[in-house]
CHARMM internal coordinates of N, CA and C (Angstrom, degrees):
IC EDIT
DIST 1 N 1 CA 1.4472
DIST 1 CA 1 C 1.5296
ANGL 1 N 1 CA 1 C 111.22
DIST 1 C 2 N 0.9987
ANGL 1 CA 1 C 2 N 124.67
DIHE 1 N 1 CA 1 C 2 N -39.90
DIST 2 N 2 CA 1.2924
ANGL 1 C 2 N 2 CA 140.97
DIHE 1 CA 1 C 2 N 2 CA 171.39
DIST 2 CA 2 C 1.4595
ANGL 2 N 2 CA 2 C 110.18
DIHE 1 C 2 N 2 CA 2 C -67.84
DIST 2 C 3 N 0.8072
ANGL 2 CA 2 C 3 N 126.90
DIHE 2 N 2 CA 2 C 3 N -30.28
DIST 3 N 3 CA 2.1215
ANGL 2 C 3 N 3 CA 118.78
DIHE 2 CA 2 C 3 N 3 CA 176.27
DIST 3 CA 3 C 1.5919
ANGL 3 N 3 CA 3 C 86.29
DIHE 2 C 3 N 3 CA 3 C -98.28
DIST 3 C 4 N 1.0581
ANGL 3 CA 3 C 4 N 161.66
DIHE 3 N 3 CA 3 C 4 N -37.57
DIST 4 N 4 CA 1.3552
ANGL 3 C 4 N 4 CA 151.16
DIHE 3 CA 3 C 4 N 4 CA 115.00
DIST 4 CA 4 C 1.4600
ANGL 4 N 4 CA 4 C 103.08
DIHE 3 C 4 N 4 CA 4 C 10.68
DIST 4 C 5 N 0.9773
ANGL 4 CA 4 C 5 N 137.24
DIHE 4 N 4 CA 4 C 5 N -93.13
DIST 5 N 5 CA 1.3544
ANGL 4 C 5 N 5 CA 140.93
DIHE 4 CA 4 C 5 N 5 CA -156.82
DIST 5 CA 5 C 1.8413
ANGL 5 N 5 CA 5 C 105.30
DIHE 4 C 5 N 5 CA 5 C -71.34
DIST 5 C 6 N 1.4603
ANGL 5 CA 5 C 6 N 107.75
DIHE 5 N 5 CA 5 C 6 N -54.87
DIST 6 N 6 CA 1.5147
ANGL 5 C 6 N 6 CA 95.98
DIHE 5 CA 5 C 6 N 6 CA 164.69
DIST 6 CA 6 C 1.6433
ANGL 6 N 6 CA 6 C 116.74
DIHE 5 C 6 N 6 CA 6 C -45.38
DIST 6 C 7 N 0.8417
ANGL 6 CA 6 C 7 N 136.54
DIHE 6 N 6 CA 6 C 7 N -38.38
DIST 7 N 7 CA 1.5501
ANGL 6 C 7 N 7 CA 131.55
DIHE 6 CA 6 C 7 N 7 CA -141.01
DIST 7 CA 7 C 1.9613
ANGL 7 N 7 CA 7 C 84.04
DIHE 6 C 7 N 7 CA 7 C -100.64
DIST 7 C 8 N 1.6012
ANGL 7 CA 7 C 8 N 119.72
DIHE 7 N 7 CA 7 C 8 N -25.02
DIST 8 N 8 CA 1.5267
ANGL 7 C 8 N 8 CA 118.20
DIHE 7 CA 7 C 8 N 8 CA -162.79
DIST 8 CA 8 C 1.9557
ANGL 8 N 8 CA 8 C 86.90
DIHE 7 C 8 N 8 CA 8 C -84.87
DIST 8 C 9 N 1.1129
ANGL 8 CA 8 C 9 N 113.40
DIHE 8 N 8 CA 8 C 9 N -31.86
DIST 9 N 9 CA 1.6369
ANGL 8 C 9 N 9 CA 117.33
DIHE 8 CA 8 C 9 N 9 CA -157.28
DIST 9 CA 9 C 2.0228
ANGL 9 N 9 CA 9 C 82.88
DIHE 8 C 9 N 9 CA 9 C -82.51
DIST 9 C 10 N 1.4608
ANGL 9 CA 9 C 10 N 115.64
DIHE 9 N 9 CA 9 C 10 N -54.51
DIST 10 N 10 CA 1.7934
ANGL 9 C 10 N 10 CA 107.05
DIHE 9 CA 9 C 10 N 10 CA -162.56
DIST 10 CA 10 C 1.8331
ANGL 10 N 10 CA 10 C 93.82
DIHE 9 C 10 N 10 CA 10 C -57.32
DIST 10 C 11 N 1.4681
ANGL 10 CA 10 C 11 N 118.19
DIHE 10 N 10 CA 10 C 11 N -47.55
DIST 11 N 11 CA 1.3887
ANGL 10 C 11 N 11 CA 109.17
DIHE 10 CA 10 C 11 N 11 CA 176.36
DIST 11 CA 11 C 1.7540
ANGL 11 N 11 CA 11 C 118.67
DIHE 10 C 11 N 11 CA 11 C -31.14
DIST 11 C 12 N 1.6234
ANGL 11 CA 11 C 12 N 100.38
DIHE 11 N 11 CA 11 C 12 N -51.66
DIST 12 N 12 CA 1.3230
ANGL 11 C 12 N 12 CA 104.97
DIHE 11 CA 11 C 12 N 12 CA -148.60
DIST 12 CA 12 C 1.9274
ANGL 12 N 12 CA 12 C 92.20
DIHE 11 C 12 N 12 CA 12 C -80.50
DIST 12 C 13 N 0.9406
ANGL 12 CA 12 C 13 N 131.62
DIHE 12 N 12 CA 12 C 13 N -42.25
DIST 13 N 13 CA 1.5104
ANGL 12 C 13 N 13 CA 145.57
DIHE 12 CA 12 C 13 N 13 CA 167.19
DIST 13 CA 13 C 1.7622
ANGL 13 N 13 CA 13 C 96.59
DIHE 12 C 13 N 13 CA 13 C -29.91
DIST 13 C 14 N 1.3720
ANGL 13 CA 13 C 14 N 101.43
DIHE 13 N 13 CA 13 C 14 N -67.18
DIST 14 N 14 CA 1.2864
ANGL 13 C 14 N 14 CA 115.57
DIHE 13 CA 13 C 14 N 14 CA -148.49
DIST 14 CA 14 C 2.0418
ANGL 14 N 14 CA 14 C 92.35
DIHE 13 C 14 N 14 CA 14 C -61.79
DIST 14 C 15 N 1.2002
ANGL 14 CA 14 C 15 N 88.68
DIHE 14 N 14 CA 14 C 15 N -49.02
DIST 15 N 15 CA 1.9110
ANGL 14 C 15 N 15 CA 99.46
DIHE 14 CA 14 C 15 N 15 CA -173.05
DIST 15 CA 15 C 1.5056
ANGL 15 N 15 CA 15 C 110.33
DIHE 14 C 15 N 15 CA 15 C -61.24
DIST 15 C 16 N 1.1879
ANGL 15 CA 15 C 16 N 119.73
DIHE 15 N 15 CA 15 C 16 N -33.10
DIST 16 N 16 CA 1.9251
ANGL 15 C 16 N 16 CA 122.47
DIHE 15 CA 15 C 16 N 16 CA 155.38
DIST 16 CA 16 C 0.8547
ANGL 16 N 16 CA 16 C 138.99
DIHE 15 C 16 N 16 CA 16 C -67.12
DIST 16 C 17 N 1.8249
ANGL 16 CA 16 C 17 N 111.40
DIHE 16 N 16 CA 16 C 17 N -22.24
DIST 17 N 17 CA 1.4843
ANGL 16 C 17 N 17 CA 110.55
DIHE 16 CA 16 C 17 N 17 CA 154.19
DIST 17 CA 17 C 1.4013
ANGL 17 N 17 CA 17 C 136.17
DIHE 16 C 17 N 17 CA 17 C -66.84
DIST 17 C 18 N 1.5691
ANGL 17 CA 17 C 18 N 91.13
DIHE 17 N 17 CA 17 C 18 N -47.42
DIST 18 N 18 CA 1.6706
ANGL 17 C 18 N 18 CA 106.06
DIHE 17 CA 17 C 18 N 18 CA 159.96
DIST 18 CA 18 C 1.3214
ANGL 18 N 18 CA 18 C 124.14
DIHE 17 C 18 N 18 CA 18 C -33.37
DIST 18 C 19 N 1.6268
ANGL 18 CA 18 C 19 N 114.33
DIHE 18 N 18 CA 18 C 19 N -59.06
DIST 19 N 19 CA 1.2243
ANGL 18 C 19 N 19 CA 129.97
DIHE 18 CA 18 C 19 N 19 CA 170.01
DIST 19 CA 19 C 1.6968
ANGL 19 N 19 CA 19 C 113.56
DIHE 18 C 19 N 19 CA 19 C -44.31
DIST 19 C 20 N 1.0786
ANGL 19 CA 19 C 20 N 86.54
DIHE 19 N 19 CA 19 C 20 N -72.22
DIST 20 N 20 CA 1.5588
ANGL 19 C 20 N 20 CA 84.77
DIHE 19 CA 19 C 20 N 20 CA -176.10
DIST 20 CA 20 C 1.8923
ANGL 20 N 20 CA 20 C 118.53
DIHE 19 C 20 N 20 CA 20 C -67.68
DIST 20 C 21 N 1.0607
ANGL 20 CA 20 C 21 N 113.34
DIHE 20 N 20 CA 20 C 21 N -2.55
DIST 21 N 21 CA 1.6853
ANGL 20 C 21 N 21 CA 118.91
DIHE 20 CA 20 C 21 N 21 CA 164.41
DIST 21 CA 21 C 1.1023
ANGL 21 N 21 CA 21 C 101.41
DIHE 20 C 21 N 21 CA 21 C -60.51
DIST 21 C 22 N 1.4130
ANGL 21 CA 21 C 22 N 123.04
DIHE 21 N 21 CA 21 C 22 N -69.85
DIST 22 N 22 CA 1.5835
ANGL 21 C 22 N 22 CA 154.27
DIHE 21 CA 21 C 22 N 22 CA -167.37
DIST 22 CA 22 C 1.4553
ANGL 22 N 22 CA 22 C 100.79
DIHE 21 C 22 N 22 CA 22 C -65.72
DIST 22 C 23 N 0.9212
ANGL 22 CA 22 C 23 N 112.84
DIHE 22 N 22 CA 22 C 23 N -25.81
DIST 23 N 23 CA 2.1071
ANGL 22 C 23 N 23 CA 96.40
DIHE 22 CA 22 C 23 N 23 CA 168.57
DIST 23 CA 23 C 0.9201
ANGL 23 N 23 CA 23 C 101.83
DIHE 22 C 23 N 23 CA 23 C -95.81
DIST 23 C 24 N 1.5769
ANGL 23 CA 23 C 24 N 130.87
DIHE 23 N 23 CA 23 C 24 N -31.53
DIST 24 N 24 CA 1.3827
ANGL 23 C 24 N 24 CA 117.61
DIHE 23 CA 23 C 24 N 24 CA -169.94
DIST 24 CA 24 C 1.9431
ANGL 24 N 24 CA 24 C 99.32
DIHE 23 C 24 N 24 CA 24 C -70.96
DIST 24 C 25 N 0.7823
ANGL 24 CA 24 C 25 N 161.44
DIHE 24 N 24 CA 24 C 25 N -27.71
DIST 25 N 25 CA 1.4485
ANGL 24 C 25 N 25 CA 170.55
DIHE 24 CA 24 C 25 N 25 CA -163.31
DIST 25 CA 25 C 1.3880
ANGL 25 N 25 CA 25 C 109.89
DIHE 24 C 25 N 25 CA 25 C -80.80
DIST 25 C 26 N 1.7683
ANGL 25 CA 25 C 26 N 106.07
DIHE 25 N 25 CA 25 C 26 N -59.35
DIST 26 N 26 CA 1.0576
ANGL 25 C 26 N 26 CA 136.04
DIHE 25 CA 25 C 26 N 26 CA -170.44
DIST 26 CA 26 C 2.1638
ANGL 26 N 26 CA 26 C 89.52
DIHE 25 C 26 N 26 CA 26 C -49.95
DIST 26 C 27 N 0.7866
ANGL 26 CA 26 C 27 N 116.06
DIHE 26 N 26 CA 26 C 27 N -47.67
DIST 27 N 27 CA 1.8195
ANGL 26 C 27 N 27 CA 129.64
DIHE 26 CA 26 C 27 N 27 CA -154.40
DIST 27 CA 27 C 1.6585
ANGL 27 N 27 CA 27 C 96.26
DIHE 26 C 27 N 27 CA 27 C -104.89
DIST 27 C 28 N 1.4307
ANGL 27 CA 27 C 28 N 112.53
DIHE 27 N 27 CA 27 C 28 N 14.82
DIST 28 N 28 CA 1.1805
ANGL 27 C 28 N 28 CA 103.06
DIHE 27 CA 27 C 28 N 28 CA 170.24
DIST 28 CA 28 C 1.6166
ANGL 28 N 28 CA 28 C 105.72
DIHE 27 C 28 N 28 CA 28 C -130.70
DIST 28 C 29 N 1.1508
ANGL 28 CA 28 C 29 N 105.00
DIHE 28 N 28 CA 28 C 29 N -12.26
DIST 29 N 29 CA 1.6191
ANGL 28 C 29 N 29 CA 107.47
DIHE 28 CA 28 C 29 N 29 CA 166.92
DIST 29 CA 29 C 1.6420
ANGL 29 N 29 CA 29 C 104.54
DIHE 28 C 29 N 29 CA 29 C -90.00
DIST 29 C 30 N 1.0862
ANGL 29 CA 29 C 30 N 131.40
DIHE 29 N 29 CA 29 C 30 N -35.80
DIST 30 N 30 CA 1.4335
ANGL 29 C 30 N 30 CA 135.90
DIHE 29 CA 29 C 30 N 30 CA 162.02
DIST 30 CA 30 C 1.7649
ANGL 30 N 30 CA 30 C 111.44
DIHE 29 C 30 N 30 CA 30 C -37.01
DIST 30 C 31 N 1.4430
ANGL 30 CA 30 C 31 N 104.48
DIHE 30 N 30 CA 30 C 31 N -59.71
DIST 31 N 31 CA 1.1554
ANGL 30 C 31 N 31 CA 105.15
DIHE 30 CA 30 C 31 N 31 CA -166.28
DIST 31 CA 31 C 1.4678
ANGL 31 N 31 CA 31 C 114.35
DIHE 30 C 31 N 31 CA 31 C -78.44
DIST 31 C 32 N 1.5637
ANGL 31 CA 31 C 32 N 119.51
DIHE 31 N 31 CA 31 C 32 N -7.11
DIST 32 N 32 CA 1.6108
ANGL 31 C 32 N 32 CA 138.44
DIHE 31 CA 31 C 32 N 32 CA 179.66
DIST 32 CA 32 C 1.9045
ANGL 32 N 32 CA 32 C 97.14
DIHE 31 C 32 N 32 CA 32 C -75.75
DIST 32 C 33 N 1.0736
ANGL 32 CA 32 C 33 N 72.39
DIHE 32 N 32 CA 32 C 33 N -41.59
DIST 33 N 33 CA 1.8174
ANGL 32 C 33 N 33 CA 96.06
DIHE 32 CA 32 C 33 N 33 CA -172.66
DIST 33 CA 33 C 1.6990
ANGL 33 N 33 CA 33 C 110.30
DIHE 32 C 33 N 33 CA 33 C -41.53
DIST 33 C 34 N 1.2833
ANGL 33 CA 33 C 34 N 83.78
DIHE 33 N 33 CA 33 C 34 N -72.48
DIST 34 N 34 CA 1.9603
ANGL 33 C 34 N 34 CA 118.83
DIHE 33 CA 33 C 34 N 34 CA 167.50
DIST 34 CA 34 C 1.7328
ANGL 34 N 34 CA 34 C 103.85
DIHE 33 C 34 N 34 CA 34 C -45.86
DIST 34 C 35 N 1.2301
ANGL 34 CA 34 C 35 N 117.44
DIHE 34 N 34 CA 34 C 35 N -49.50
DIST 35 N 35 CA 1.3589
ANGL 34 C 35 N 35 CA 111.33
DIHE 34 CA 34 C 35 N 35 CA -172.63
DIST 35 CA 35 C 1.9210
ANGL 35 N 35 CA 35 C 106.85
DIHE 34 C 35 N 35 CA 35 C -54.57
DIST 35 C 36 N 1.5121
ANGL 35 CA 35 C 36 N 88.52
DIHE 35 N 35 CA 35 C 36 N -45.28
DIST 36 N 36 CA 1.4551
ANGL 35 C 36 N 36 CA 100.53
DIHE 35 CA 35 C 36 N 36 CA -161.26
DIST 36 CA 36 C 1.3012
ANGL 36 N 36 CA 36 C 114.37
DIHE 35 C 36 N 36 CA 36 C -57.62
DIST 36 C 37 N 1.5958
ANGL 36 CA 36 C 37 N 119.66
DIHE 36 N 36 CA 36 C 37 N -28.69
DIST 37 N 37 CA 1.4875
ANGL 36 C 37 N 37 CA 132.15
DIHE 36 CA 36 C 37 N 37 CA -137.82
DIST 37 CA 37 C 1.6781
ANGL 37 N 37 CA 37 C 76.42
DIHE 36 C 37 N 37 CA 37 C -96.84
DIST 37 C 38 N 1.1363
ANGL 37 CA 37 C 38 N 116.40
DIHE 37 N 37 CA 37 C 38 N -31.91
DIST 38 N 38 CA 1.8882
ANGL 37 C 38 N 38 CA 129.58
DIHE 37 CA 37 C 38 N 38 CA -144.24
DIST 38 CA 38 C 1.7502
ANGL 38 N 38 CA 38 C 75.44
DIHE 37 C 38 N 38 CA 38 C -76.08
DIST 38 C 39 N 1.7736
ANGL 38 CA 38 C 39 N 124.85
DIHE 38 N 38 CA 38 C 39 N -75.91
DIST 39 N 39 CA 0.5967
ANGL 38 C 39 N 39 CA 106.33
DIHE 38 CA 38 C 39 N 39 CA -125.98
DIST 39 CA 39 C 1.4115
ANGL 39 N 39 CA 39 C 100.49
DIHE 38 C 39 N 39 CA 39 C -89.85
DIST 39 C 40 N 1.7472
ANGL 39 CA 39 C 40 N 139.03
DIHE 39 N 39 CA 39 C 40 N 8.57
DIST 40 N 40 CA 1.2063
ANGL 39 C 40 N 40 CA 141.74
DIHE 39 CA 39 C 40 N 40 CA 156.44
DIST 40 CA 40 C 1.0307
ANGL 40 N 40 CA 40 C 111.51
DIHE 39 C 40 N 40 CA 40 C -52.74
DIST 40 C 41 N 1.5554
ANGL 40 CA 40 C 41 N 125.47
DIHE 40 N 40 CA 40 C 41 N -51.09
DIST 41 N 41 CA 1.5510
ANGL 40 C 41 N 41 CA 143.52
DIHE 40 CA 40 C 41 N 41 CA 175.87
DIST 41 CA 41 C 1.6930
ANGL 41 N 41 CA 41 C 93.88
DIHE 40 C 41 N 41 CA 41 C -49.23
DIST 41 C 42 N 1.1241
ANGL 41 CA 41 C 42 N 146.00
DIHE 41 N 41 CA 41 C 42 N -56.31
DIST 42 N 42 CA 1.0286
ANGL 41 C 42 N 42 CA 135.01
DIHE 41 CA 41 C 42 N 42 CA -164.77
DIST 42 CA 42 C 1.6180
ANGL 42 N 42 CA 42 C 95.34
DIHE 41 C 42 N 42 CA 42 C -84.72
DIST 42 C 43 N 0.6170
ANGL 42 CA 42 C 43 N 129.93
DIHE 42 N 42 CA 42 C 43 N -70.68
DIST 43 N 43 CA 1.4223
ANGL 42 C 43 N 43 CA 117.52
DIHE 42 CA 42 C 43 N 43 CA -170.68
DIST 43 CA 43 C 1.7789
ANGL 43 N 43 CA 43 C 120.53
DIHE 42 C 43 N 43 CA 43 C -48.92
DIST 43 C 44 N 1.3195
ANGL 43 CA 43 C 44 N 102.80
DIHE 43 N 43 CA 43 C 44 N -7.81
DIST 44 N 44 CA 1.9027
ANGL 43 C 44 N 44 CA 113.55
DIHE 43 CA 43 C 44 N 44 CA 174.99
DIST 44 CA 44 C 1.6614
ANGL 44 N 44 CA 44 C 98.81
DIHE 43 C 44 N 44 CA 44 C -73.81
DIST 44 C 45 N 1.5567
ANGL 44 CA 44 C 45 N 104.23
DIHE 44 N 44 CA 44 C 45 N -46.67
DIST 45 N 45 CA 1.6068
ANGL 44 C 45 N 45 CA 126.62
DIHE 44 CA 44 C 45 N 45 CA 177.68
DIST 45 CA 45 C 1.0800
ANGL 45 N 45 CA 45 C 89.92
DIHE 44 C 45 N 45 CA 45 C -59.83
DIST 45 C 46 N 1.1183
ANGL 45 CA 45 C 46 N 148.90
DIHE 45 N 45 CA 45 C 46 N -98.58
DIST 46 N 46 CA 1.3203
ANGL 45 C 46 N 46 CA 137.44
DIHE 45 CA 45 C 46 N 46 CA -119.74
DIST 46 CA 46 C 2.0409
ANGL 46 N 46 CA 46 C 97.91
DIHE 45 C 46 N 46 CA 46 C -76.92
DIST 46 C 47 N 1.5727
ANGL 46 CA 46 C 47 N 137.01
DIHE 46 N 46 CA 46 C 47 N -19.52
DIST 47 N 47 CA 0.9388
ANGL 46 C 47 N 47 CA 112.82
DIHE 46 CA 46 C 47 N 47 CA -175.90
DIST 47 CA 47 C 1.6384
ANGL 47 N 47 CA 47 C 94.87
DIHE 46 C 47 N 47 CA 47 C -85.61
DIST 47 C 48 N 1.0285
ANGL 47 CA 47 C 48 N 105.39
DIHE 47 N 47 CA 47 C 48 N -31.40
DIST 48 N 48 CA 1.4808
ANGL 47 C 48 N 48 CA 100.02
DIHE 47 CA 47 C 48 N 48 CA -159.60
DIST 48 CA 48 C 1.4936
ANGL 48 N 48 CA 48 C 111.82
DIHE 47 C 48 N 48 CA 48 C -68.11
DIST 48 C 49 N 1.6602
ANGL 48 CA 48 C 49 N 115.70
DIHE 48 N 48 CA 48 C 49 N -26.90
DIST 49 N 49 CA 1.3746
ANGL 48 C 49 N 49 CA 99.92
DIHE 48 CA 48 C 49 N 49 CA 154.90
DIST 49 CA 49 C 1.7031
ANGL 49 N 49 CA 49 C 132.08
DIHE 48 C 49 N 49 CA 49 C -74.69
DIST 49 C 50 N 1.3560
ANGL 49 CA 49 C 50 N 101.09
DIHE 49 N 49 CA 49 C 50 N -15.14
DIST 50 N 50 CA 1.7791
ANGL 49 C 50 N 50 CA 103.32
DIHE 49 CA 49 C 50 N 50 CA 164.98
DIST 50 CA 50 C 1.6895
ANGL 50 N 50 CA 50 C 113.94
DIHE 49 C 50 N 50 CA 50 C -68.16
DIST 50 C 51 N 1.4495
ANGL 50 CA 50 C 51 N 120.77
DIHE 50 N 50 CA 50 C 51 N -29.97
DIST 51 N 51 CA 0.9886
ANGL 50 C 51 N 51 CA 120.05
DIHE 50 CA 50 C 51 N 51 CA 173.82
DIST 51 CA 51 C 1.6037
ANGL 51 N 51 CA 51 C 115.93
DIHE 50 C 51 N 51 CA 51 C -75.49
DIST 51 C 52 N 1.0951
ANGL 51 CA 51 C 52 N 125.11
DIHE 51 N 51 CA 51 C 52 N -22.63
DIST 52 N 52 CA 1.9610
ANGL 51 C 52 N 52 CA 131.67
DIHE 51 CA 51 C 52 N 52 CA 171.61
DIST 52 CA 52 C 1.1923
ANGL 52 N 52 CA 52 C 101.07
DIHE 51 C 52 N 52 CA 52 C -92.27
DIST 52 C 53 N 1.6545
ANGL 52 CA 52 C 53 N 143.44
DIHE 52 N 52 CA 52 C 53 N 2.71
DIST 53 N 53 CA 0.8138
ANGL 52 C 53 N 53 CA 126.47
DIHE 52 CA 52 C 53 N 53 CA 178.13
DIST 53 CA 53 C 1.8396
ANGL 53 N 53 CA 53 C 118.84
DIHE 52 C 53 N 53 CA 53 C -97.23
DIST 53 C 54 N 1.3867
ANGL 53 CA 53 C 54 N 84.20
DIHE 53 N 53 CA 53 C 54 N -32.44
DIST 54 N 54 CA 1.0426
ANGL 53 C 54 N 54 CA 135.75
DIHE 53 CA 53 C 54 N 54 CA 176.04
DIST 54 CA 54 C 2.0099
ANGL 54 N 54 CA 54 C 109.13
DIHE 53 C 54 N 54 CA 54 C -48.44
DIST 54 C 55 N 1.6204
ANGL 54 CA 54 C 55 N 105.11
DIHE 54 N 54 CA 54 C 55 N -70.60
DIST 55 N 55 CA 1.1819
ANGL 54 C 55 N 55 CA 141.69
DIHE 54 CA 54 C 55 N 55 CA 177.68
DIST 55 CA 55 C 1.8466
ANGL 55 N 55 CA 55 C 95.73
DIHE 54 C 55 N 55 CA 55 C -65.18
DIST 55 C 56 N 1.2126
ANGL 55 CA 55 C 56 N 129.75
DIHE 55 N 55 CA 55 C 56 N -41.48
DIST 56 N 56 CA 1.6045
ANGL 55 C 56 N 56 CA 138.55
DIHE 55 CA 55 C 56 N 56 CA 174.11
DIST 56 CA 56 C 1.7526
ANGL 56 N 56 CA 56 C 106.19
DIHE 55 C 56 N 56 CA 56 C -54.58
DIST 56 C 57 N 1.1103
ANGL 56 CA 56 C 57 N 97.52
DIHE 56 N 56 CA 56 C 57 N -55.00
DIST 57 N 57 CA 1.2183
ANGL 56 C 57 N 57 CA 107.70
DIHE 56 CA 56 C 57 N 57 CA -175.01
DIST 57 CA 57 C 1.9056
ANGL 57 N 57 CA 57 C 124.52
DIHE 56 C 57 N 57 CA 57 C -73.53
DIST 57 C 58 N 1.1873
ANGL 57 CA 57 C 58 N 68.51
DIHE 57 N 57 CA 57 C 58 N -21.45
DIST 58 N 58 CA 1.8700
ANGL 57 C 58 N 58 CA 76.18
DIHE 57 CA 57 C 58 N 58 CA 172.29
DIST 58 CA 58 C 1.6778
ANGL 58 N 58 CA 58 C 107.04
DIHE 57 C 58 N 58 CA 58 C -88.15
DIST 58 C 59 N 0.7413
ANGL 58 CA 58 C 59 N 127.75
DIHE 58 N 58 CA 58 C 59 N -41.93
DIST 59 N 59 CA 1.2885
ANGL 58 C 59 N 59 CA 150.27
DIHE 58 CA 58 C 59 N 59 CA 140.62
DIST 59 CA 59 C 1.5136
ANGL 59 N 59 CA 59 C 110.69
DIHE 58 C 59 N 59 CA 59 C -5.03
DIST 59 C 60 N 1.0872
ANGL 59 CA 59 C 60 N 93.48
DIHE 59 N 59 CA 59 C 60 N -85.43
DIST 60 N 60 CA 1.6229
ANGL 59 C 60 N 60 CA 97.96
DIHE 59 CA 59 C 60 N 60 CA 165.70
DIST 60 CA 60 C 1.6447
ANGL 60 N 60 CA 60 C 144.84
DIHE 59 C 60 N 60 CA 60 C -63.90
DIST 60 C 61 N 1.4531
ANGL 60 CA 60 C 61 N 93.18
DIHE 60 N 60 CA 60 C 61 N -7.86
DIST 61 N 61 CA 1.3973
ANGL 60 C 61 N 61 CA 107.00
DIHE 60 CA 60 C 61 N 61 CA -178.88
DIST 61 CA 61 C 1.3541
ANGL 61 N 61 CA 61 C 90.90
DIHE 60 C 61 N 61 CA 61 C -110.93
DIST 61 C 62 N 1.3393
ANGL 61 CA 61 C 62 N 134.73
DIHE 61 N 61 CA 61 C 62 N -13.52
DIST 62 N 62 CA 1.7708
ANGL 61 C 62 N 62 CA 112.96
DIHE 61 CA 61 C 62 N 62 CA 148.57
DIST 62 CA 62 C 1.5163
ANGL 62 N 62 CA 62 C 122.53
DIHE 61 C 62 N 62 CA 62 C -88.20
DIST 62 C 63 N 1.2498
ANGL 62 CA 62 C 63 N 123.32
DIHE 62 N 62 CA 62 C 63 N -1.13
DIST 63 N 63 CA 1.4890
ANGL 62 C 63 N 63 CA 114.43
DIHE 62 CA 62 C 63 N 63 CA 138.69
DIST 63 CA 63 C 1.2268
ANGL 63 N 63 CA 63 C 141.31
DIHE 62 C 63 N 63 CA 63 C -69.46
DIST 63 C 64 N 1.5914
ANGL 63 CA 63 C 64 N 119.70
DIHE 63 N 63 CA 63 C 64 N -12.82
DIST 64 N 64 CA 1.0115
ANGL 63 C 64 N 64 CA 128.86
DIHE 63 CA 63 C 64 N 64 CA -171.59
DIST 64 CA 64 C 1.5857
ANGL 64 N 64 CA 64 C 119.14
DIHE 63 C 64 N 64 CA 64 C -108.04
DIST 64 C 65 N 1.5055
ANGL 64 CA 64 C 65 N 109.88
DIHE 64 N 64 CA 64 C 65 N -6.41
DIST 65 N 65 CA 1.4734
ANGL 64 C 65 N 65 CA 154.00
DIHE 64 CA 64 C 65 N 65 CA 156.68
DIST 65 CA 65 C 1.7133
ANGL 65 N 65 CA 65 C 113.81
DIHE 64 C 65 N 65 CA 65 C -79.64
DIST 65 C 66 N 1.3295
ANGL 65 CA 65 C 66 N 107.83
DIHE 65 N 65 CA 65 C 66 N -19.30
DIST 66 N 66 CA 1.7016
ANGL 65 C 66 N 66 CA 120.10
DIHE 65 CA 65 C 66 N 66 CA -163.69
DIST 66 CA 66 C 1.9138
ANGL 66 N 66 CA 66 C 82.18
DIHE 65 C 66 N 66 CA 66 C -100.77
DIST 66 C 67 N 1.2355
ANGL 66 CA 66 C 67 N 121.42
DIHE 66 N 66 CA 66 C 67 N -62.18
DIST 67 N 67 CA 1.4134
ANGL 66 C 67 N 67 CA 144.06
DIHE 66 CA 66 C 67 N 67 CA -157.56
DIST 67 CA 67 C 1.4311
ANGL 67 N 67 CA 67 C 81.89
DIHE 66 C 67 N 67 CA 67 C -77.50
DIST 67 C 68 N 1.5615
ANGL 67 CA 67 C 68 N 153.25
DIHE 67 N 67 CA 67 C 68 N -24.32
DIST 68 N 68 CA 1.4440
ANGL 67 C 68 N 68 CA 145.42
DIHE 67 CA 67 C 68 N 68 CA 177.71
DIST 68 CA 68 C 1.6009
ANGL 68 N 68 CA 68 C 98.23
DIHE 67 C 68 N 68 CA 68 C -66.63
DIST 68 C 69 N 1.4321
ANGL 68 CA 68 C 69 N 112.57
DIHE 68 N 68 CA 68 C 69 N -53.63
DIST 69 N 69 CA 1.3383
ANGL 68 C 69 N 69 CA 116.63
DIHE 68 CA 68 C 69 N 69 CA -158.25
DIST 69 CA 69 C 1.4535
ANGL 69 N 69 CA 69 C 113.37
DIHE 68 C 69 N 69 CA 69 C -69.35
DIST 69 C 70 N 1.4869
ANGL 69 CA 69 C 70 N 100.60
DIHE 69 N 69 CA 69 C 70 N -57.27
DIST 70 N 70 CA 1.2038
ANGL 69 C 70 N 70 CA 100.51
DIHE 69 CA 69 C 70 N 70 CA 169.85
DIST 70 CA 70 C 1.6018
ANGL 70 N 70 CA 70 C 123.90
DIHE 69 C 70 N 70 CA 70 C -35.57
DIST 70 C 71 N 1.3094
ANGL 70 CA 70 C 71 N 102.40
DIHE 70 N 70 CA 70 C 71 N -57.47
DIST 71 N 71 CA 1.6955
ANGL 70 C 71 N 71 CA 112.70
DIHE 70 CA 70 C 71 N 71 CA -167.62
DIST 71 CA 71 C 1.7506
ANGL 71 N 71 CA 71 C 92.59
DIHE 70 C 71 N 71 CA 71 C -56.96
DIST 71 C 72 N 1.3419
ANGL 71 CA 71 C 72 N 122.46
DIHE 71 N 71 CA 71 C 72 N -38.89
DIST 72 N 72 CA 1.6134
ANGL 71 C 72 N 72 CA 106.84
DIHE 71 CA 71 C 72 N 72 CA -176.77
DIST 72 CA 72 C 2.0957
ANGL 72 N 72 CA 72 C 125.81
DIHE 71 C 72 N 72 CA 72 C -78.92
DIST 72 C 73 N 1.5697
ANGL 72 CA 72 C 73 N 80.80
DIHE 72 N 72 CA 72 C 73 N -0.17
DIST 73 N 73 CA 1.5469
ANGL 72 C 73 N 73 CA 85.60
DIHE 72 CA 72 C 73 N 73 CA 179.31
DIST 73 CA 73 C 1.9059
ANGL 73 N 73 CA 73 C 103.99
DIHE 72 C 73 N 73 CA 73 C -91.40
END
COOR INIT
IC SEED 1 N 1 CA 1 C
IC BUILD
């Protein structure tokens, strides 16, 4: 009864380590994951403000083209 119960307890040891290997991994490809998503997201940001900055500036050099004409009429 007793090597019975050892052999039910090394099972149960053995099956929680596993477990917990496998989450620990599991939460480290997740968080690789997360890095990645983060740093596309930043890089969408950063063109998309070169592109409004971009679009600002044009912007302004047809007001200042608008304020040419005028001043020659």
């Amino acid at each position: 009864m007793s090597k019975l119960l050892s052999i039910v307890v090394a099972a149960m040891f053995a099956a929680v380590s596993v477990n917990a290997l496998a989450a620990k991994h599991m939460a480290a490809e997740k968080g690789a994951a997360a890095e990645k998503k983060e740093m596309k997201a930043e890089e969408k940001k950063a063109e998309g403000k070169a592109v409004k900055k971009g679009a600002e500036k044009g912007k302004k050099e047809m007001k200042k083209g608008e304020d040419k004409k005028k001043a020659e009429k």
